[in-house]
C-alpha positions in Angstrom: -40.5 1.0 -7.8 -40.2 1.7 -11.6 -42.9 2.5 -13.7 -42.1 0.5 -17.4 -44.7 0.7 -20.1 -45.3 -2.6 -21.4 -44.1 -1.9 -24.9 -40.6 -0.6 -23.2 -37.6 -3.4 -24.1 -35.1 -3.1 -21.0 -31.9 -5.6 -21.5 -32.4 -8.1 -18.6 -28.6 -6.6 -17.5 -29.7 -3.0 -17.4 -29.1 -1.5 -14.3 -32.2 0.9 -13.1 -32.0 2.8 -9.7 -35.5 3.3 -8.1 -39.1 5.4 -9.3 -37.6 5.6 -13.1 -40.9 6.3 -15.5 -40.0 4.4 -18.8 -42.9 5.1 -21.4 -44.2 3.3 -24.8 -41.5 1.9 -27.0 -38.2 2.9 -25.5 -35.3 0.8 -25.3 -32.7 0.3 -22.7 -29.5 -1.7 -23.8 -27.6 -4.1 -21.6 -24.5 -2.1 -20.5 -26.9 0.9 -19.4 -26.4 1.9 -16.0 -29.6 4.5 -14.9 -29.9 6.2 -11.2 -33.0 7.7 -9.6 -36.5 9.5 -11.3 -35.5 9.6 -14.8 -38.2 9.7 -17.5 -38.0 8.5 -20.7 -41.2 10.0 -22.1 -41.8 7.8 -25.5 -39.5 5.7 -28.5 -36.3 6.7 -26.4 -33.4 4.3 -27.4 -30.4 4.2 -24.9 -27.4 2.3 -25.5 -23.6 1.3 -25.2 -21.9 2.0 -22.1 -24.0 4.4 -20.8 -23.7 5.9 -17.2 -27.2 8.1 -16.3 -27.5 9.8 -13.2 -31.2 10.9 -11.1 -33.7 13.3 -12.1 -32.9 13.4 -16.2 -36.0 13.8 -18.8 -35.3 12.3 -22.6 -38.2 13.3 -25.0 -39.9 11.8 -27.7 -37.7 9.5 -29.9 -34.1 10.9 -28.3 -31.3 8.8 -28.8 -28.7 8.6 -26.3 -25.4 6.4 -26.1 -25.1 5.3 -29.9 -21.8 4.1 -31.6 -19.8 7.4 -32.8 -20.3 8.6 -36.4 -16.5 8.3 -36.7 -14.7 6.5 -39.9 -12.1 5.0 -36.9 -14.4 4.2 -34.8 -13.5 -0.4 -34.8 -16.7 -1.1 -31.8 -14.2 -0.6 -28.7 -16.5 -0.2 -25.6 -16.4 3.2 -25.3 -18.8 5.7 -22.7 -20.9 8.2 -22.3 -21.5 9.8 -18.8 -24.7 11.8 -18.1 -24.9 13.3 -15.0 -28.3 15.0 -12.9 -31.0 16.8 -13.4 -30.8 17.3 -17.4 -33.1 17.7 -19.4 -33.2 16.4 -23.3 -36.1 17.4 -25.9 -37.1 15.5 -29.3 -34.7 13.7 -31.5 -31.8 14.9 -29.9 -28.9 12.7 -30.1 -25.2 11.9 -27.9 -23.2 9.4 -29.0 -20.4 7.4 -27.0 -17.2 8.5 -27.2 -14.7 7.1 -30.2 -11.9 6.3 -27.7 -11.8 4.7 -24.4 -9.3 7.7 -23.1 -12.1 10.3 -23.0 -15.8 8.8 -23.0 -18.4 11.6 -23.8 -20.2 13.5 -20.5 -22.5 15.5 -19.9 -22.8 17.7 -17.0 -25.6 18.6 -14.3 -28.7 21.1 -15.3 -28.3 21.1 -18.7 -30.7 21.5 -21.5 -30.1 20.3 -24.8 -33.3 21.6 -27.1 -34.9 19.1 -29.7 -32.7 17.9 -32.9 -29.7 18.9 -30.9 -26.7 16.5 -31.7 -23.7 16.0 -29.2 -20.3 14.4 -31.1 -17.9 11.7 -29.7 -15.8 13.0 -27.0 -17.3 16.2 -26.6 -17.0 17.3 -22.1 -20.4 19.6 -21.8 -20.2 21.2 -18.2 -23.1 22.1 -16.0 -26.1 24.5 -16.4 -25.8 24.6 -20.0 -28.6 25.8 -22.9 -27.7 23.8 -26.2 -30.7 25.1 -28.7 -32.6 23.6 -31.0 -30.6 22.1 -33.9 -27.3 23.1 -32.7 -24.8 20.7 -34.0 -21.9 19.8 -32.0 -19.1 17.8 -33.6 -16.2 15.8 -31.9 -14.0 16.6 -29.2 -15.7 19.9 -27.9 -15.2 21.1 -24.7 -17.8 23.3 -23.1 -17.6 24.7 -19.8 -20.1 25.9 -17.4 -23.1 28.0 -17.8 -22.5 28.5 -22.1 -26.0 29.5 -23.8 -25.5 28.1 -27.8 -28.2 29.4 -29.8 -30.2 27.4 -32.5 -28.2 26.3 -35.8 -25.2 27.0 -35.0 -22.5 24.2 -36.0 -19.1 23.9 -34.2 -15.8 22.5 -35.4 -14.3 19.3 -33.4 -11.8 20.7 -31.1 -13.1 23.9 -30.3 -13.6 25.2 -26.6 -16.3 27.4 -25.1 -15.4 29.0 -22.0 -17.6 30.0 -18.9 -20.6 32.5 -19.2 -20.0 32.6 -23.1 -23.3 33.1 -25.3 -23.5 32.1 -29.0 -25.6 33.7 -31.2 -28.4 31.3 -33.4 -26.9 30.3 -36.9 -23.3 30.9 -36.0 -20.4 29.0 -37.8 -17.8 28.4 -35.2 -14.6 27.2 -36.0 -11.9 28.5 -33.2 -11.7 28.7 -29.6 -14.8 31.1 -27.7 -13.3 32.8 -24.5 -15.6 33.2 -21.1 -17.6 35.9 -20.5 -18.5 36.9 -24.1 -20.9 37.2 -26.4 -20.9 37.3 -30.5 -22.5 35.3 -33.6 -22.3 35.5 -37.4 -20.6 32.6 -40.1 -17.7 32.7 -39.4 -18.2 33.7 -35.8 -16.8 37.0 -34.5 -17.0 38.2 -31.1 -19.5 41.0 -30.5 -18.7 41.9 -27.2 -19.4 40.8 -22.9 -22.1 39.1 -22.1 -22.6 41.2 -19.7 -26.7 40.9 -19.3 -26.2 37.4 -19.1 -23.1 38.0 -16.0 -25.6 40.8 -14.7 -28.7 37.6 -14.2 -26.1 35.2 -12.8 -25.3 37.4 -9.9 -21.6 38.9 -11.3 -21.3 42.7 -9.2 -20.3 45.6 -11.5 -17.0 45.6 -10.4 -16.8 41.7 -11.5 -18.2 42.5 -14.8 -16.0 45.9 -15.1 -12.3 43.8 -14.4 -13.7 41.5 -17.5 -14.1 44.7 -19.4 -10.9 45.8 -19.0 -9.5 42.2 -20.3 -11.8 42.3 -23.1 -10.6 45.7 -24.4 -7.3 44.8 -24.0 -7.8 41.7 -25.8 -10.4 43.0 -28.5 -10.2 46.7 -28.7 -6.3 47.7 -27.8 -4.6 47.0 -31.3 -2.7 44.0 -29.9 -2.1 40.8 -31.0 -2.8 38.4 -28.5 0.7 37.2 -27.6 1.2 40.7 -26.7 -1.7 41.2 -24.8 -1.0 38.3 -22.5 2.8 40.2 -22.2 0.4 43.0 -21.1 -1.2 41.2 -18.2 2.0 39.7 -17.0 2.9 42.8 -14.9 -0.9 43.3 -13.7 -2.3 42.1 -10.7 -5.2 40.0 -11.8 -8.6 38.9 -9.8 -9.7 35.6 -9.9 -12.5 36.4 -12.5 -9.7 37.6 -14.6 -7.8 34.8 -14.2 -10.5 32.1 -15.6 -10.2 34.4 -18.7 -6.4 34.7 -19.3 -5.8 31.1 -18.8 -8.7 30.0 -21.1 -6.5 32.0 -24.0 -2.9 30.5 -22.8 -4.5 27.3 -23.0 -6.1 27.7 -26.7 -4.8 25.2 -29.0 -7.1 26.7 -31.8 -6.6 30.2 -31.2 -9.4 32.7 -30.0 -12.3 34.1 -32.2 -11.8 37.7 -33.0 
């Protein structure tokens, strides 16, 4: 059974799974599509084509599924995909993707802190931290287990790779490779974000094949086409693998 306040509007065509707590003054559009125990605490608005799965909070005044601040943007019935378990603080905002090829989604475990704002098209993977004010523009790619700190803004395009962590008020405007850690405007890379690798269960000699990458990569001299020469004729672990192919498959080029 669903608990609706009485002030709540829910499109007679929404589609609500079961014990979903919907408080004062949300709204739920007609093309929603909501599992099991979410909560919309208060003046939550979700639209468009929106796909929610079980066990989500949205906070005070959030806005989820809106049309795409995106000039192009001609009212196609684009989506936006939410998966479980997320949790979404005050005024934070996702938008619907601009194009019906890639509809925006969102992963499992993820929280995305209060005035947060996720971009058209933007693929956010699991167990993610998204902090307050960050500002996410169109088309970004984050995979799993990324910490963004608060105010940093990041150019449409850009990818974040596994394990990366992003220092508050950072500027970022190329591709972020997994495993590291860095901040500033415009962004450099500081290092391994190897405290966060030791928490999430990485062993030392995990962390210490990454090093050797990194060094290679950061500290060696090289330029990156001839780094990834280097590792051609080395036999690489798994771990290192995730981190050369993120950087073969950069389109904006790496952060230094």
């Amino acid at each position: 059974m669903n608990i609706i306040h009485p002030t709540a509007i829910i499109d007679e065509n929404a589609k609500l799974g079961e014990n979903n707590n919907i408080g004062p003054f949300c709204i739920v559009g007609k093309d929603v599509k909501m599992g099991d125990n979410n909560t919309l605490v208060s003046n939550v608005v979700i639209d468009g084509d929106t796909t929610i799965g079980d066990n989500n909070s949205f906070y005070h005044s959030a806005v989820i599924g809106s049309n795409p601040q995106d000039l192009k943007y001609q009212g196609e019935a684009t989506k936006l995909i939410i998966g479980s378990n997320n949790t979404v603080r005050e005024f934070a905002t996702i938008n619907k993707s601009a194009t019906l090829d890639e509809p925006t989604q969102i992963g499992d475990n993820c929280l995305l802190m209060a005035y947060s704002h996720i971009a058209h098209n933007c693929i956010l993977g699991n167990n993610l931290i998204i902090a307050n004010a960050v500002q996410l523009a169109g088309h970004i790619h984050i995979e799993d287990f990324v910490t963004v700190g608060g105010m940093t803004a990041i150019h449409q395009f850009v990818k974040l790779g596994k394990y990366a962590f992003v220092g508050g008020a950072s500027g970022v405007k190329k591709d972020i490779p997994p495993f590291t850690r860095g901040e500033g405007m415009p962004y450099k890379v500081m290092g391994l974000n190897a405290v966060g690798l030791q928490r999430k269960g990485f062993s030392n000699e995990t962390i210490s094949e990454i090093k050797k990458l990194y060094k290679l990569f950061y500290n060696s001299g090289l330029n990156v086409s001839q780094a990834i020469k280097q590792t051609e004729e080395m036999k690489l672990s798994e771990t290192q693998k995730v981190f050369i192919n993120f950087i073969k498959k950069s389109d904006r080029g790496i952060n230094k």
